[in-house]
N, C-alpha and C positions, 0 to 999 in steps of 0.2 A: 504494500500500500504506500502510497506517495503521500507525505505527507509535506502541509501547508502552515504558515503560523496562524491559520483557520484553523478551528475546529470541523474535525472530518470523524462522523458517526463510524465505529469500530463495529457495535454489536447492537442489534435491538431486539430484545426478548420481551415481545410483547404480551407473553402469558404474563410473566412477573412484574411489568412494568419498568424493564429493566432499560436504561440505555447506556452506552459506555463510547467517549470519543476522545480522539489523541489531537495534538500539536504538534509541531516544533518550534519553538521557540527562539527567539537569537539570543547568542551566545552561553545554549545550554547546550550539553553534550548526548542528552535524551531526552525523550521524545517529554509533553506534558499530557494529562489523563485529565477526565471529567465521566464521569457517571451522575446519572440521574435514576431516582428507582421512588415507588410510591407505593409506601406500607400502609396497609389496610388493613383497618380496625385495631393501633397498637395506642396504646396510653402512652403520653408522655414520659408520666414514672419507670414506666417497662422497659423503654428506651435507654434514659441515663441510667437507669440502676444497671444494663451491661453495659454504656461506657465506662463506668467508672469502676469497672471488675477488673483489673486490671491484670490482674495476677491469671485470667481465663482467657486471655486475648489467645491462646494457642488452638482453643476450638473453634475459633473461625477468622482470627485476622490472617493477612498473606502468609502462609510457611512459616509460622512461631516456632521458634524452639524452645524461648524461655522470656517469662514476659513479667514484673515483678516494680512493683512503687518505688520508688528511692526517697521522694519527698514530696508529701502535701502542705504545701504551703497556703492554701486556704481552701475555701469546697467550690470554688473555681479555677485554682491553680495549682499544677500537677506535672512533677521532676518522673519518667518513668525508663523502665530499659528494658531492650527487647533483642534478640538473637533471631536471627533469620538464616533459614535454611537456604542454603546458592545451590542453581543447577550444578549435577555432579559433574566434580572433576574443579571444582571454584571453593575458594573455602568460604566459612560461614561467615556471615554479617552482623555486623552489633549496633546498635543506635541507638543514644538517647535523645529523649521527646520532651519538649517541652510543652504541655499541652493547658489551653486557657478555655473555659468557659462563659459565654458573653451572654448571661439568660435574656430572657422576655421582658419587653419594657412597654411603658406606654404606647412608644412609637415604634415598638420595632415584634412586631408579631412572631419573629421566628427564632430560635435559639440557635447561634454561632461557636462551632467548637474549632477553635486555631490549634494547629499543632507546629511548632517549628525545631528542628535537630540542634540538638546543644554539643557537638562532636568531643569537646574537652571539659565535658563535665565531672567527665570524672578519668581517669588513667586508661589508656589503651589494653586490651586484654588477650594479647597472641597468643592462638594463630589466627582468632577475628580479624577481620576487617572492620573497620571502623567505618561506617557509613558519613557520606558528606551530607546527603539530604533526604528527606523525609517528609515533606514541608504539605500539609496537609489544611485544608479547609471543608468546614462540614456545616451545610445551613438545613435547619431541621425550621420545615413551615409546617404548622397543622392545618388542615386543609378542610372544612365540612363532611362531617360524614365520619369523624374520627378518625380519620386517616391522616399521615404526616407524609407529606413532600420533601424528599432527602437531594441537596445537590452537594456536591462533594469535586473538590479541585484539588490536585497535587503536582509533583514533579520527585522525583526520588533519581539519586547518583548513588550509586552502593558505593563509589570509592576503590580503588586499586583499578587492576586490571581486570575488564569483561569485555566478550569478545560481544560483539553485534545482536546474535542469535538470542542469547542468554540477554540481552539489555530489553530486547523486541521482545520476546519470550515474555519477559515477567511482566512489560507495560502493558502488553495486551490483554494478558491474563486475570492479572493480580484485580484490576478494580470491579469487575464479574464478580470474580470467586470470594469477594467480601463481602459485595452487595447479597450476595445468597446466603454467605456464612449468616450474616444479620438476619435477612430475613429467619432463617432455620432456628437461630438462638432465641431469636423473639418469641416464638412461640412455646418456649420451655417456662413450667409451673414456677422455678426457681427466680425468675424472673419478673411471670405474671402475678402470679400469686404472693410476692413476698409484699409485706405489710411493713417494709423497714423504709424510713419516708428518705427522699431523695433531699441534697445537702441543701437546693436553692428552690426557690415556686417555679414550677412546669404550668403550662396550662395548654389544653384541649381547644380546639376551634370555637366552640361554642362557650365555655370560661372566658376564654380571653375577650369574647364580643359582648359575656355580660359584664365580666368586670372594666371593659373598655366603657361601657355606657356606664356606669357606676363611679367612674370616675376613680379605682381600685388600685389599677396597676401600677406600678415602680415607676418611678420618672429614671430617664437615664444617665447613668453616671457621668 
């Protein structure tokens, strides 16, 4: 596929509501990702309580090998490290994330989770590779109908030497096989069912337009 510094649609699975498209960008060395997917019938709570599992990202983020907190620094903001498995014959990848959560506000209806790669945050761990980028963006809009509209933007450099295949290989792949991990995670009891309340206020399409008329919601920081 030739790709443009447009967005050119990679994948559309239109059972799932699934879409996945690349770039290139100037002066990056791989390509850039955008997926869109629209989850149906999932609670907000349901949602953040697996983002912020963090220690579980091996059941459904890209090829985890070991995914573990380093430091929460408030219940928006979050030091975390992660091991990724490289196509064989590449060794593995390590990266830390710095990852921020930008909740619901009067004017801003949808929850924004920034991630950005902190490479030296902590000491190098050979024979990892040390990943240069990770840089991830996730805009969660609730939609009527209790359904949330997921859009989601990256760019990822694993760092050292990869040859072409294995680069192409994982941009093509990787943001599908999340979009699905999520979907499939969502639907587990552990998730739906738990009663442990999430760290900021979420809200539902229909909350957020009455507490909008109510005058209710956060003003923005």
């Amino acid at each position: 596929m030739k790709l443009t510094n447009e967005w050119t649609l990679v994948k559309n699975d239109r059972l799932r509501d699934i879409k996945t498209y690349a770039r290139l960008e100037d002066g990056k060395r791989y390509r850039s990702f955008k997926a869109t997917v629209l989850m149906k019938e999932v609670k907000p709570e349901t949602l953040v309580r697996l983002i912020l599992d963090f220690d579980n990202y091996n059941k459904w983020y890209w090829q985890v090998l070991e995914s573990k907190l380093l430091k929460k620094v408030s219940p928006t903001e979050y030091y975390l490290y992660l091991v990724h498995k490289a196509p064989t014959g590449l060794p593995d990848r390590d990266v830390i994330l710095h990852a921020t959560v930008q909740p619901q506000t009067a004017t801003r209806n949808y929850l924004l989770l920034k991630v950005d790669t902190e490479p030296n945050y902590i000491p190098p761990k050979p024979p990892l590779v040390r990943m240069i980028a990770e840089d991830l963006s996730f805009k969660f809009t609730p939609v009527n109908g209790n359904d949330i509209f997921v859009e989601a933007e990256g760019y990822v450099d694993p760092g050292g030497q990869v040859p072409s295949w294995a680069a192409n290989f994982i941009q093509h792949s990787a943001p599908y096989s999340v979009a699905l991990g999520v979907l499939r995670m969502l639907k587990k009891d552990e998730y739906v069912k738990s009663r442990e309340p999430v760290p900021f206020k979420v809200y539902s399409y229909n909350d957020y337009m009455e507490k909008q008329r109510l005058g209710q919601l956060p003003q923005a920081q």
